[in-house]
C-alpha positions as CSV (number, residue, x, y, z in Angstrom):
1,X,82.7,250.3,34.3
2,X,85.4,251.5,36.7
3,X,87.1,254.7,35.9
4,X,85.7,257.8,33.7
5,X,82.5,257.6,32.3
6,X,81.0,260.8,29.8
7,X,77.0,261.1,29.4
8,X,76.1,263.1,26.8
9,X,73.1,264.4,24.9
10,X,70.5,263.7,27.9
11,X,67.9,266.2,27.6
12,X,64.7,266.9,29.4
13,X,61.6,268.2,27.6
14,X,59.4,269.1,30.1
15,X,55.8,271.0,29.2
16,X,55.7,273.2,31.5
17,X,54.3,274.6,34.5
18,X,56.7,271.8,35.9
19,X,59.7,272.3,38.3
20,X,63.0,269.9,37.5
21,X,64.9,269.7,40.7
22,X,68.0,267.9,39.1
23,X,69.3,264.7,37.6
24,X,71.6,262.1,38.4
25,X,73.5,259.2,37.8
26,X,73.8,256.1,41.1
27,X,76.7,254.1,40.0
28,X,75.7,250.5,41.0
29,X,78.4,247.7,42.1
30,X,80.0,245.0,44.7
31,X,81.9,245.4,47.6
32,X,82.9,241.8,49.2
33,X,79.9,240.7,48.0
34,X,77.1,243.5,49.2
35,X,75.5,245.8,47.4
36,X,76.6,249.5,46.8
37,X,75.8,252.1,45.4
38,X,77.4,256.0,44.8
39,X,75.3,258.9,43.7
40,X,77.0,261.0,41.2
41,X,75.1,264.2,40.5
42,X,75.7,266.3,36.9
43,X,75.6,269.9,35.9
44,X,72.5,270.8,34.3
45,X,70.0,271.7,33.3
46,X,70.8,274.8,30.6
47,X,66.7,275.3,30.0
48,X,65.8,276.9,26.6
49,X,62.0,277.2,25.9
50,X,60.8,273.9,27.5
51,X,64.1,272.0,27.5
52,X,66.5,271.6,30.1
53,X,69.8,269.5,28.9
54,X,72.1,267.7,31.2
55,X,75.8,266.8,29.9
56,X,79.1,266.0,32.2
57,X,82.1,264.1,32.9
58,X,81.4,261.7,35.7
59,X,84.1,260.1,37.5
60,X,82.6,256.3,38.5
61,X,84.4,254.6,40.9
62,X,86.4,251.7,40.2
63,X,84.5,249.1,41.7
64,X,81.2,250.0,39.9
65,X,80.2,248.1,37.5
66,X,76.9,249.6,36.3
67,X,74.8,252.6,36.2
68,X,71.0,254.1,36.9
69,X,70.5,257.3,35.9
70,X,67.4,259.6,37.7
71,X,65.6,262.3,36.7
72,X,64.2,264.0,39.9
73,X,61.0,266.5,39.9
74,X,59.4,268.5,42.4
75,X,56.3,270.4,41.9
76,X,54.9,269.5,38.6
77,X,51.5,271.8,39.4
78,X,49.8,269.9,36.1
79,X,53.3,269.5,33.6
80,X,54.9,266.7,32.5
81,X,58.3,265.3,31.5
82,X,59.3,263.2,28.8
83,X,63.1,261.8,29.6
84,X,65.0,260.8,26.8
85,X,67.9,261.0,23.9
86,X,69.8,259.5,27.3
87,X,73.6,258.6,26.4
88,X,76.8,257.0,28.2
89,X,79.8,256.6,26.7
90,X,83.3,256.0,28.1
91,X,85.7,259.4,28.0
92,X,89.4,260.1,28.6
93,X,89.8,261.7,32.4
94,X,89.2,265.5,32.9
95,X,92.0,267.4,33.7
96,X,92.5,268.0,37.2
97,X,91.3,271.2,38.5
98,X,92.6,272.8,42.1
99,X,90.1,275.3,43.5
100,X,91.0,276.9,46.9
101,X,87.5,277.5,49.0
102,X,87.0,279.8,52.0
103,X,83.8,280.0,54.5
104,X,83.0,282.7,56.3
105,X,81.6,282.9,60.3
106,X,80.2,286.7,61.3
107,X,78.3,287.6,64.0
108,X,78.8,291.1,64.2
109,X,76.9,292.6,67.6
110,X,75.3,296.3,68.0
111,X,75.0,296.1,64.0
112,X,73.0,298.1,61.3
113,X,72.5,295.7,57.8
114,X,74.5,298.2,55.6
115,X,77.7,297.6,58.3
116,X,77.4,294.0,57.9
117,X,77.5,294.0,53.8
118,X,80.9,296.3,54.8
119,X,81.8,293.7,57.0
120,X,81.2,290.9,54.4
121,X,83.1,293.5,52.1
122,X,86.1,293.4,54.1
123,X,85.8,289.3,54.2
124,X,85.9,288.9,50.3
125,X,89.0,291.6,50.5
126,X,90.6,288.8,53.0
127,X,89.6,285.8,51.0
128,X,91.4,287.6,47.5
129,X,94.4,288.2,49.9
130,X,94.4,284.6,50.5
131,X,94.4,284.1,46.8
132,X,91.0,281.8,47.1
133,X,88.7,281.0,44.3
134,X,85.5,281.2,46.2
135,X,84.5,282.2,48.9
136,X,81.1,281.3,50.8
137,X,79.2,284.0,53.3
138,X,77.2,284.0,56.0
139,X,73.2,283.2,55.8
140,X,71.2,286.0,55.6
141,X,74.5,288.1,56.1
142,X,72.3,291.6,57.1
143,X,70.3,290.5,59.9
144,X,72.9,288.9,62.6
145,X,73.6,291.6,65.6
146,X,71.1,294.7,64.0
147,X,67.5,293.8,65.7
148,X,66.2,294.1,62.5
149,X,63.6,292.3,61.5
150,X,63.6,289.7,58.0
151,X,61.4,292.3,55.9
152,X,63.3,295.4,57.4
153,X,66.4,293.7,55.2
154,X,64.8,292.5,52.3
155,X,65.7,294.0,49.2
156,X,65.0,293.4,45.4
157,X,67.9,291.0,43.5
158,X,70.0,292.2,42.2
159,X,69.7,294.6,44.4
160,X,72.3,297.6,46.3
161,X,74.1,294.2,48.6
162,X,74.7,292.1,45.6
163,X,76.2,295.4,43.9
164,X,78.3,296.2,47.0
165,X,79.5,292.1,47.2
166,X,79.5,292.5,43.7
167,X,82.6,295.1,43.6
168,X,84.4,293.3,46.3
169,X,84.1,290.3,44.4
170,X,85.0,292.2,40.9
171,X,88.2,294.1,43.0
172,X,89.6,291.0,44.2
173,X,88.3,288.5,41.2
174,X,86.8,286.0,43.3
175,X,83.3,284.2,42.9
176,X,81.4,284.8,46.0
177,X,78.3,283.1,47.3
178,X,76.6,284.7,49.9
179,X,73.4,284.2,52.0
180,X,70.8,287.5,51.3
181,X,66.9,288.0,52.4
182,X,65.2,288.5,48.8
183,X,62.0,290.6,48.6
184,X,59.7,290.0,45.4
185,X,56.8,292.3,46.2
186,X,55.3,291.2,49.3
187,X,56.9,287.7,49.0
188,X,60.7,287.5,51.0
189,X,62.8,284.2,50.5
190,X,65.9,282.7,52.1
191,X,68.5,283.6,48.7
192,X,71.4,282.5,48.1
193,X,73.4,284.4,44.9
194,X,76.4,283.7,43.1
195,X,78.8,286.4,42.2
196,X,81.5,285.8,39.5
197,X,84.8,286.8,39.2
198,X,83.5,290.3,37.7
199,X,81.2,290.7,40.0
200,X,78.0,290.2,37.9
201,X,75.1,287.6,39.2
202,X,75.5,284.7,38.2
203,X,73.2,282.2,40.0
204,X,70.2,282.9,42.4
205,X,68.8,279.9,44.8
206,X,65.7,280.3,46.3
207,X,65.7,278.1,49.5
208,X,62.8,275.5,50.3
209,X,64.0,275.5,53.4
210,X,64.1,278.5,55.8
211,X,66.2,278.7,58.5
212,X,67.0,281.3,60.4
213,X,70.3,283.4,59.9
214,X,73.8,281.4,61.0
């Protein structure tokens, strides 16, 4: 089944509470005569009530010559899934797509949180002179070099640093991902948000694990 391979129309109709982590497809084939097998993971899932759909292109590799595909949960605190309407069917190659990616290392020293969103500022101002598509901050970008402490930086999101990212990443139209400390009422989190091209939110991650900043 070497080459491109489309699934379509497989849903997820979980009854919730129930947390679905992701899905995925392991390509299965033989390689001078072992076993292999490639992981290919697929955008998803777009949730509406209590359905979560997967759909994607997936490139397999030439030397497959099968496919499993995996639903993956976490957490089901009492729900259920039911997995089905599952489809593969062969599809013509997606058109290639160049995307130009930039990180980011900051360690500011003798620092105060709001200098280090300026400082972040000033990085997404770089990456838009460099003409990148995304570009990917620090972890927890407040707290390196200001002595503060993880709830002295926590803030609401969206919140005043993913509007100050935000207009960076609006003034040089550039998606931005960047590593924040998230406060829900008494509860913080290890966030990670996604800024689009126009600076609006688009994507939130709240991280199971917790490091400390980079």
């Amino acid at each position: 089944m070497g080459g491109r391979t489309a699934l379509r129309r497989s849903a997820l109709y979980a009854i919730y509470p129930t947390r679905i982590s992701r899905c995925f497809c392991v390509c299965t084939g033989r390689d001078r005569g072992s076993g292999c097998t490639w992981p290919v993971f697929w955008r998803g899932g777009h949730i509406q009530k209590d359905t979560a759909q997967f759909s994607d292109v997936l490139a397999a590799p030439q030397e497959a010559d099968g496919a499993q595909i995996y639903v993956e949960l976490k957490w089901p605190r009492g729900g259920s899934v039911v997995w089905q309407q599952v489809s593969v069917r062969p599809s013509a190659s997606p058109s290639p797509r160049p995307v130009k990616v930039g990180t980011v290392y900051l360690r500011p020293q003798n620092s105060t949180p709001q200098h280090n969103l300026e400082l972040c500022a000033a990085q997404i101002d770089a990456a838009g002179d460099l003409e990148l598509d995304i570009v990917c901050l620090c972890e927890a970008l407040a707290l390196p070099g200001t002595g503060a402490t993880v709830r002295d930086v926590a803030e609401p999101i969206p919140g005043p640093a993913t509007d100050l990212l935000g207009v960076a990443a609006r003034r040089n139209g550039i998606w931005v991902v960047a590593g924040l400390t998230e406060c829900d009422g008494e509860v913080l989190y290890n966030t990670a948000v996604l800024l689009d091209r126009q600076g609006e939110l688009a994507g939130r991650y709240r991280k199971v694990h917790l490091p400390r900043e980079e």
